[in-house]
C-alpha positions in Angstrom: 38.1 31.7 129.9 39.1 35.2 131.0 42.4 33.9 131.7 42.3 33.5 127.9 40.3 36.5 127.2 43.1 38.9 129.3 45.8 37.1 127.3 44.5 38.3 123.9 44.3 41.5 124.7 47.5 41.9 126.0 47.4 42.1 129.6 49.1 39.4 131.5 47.4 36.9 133.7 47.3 35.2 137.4 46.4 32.2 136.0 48.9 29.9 134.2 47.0 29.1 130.9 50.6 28.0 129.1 48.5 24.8 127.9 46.5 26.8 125.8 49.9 29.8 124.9 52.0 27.2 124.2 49.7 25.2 121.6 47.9 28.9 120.1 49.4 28.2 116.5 47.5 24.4 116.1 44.5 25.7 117.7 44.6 29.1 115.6 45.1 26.9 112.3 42.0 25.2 113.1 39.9 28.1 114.1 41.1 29.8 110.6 40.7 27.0 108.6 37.0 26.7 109.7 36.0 30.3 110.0 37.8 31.3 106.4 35.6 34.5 106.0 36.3 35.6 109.9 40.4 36.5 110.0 42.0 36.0 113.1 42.1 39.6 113.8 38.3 40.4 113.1 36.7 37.4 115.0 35.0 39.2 118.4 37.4 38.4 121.3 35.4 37.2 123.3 34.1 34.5 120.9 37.8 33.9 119.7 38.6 32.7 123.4 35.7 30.6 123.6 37.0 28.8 120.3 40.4 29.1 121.6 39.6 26.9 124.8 37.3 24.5 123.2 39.6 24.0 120.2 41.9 23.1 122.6 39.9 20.9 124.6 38.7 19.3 121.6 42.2 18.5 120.4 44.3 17.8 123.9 41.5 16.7 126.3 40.1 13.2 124.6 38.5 11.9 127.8 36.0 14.7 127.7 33.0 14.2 125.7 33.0 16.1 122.7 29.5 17.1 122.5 29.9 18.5 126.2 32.8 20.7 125.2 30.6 22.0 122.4 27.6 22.6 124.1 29.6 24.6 127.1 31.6 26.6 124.8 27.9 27.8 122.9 26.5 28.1 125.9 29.0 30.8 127.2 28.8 32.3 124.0 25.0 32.7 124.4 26.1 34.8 128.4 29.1 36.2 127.0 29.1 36.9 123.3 26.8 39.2 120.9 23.8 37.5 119.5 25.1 35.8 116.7 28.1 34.4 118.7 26.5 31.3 119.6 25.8 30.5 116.0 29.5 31.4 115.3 31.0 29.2 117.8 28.5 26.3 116.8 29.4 26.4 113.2 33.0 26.6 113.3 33.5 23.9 116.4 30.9 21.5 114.4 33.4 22.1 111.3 36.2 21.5 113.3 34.1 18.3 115.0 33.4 16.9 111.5 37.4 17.1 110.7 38.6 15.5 113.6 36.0 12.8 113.5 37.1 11.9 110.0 40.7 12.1 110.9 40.1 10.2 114.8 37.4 8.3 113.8 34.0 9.1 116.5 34.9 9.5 120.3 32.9 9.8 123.6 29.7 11.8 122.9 28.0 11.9 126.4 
């Protein structure tokens, strides 16, 4: 996550995270698509990585439950974020959990 985190803002990393870089416009699409009101730009940053990993562990990581990812990702919102970003995070990953449910079809819950 701060891997991700440094990477937005610019400053380069120790940590190779070129399996998140090298998918960022899929996993943006999603994040805009279900956060309409929120432009890339003006979602908090730290709440933009959090959906930024998860979206991509949602879309590229099917052996992990889905319901896991979520809760992880809203549970570092809740240490990390402000106090709305775990009410974000939820809302826009269950949006995105809905569309790829009714594209996939249900996966591993937990």
């Amino acid at each position: 996550m701060q891997a991700i985190f440094a990477w937005q803002c610019g400053n380069p990393s120790a940590r190779d995270i070129s399996f998140i870089t090298d998918n960022i416009g899929k996993i943006d699409e999603h994040v805009a698509r279900h956060a309409p009101k929120w432009p890339l730009d003006k979602i908090n940053k730290i709440d933009l990585a959090i959906l930024r990993n998860a979206v991509w562990e949602l879309t590229f990581q099917p052996q992990t439950p889905r319901k896991v990812i979520i809760d992880e990702a809203i549970e570092i919102a809740k240490e990390y974020g402000n106090d709305s970003s775990s009410s974000f995070v939820n809302g826009v990953l269950g949006s995105i959990l809905k569309e790829l449910e009714n594209q996939n079809g249900p996966t591993k819950t937990a």
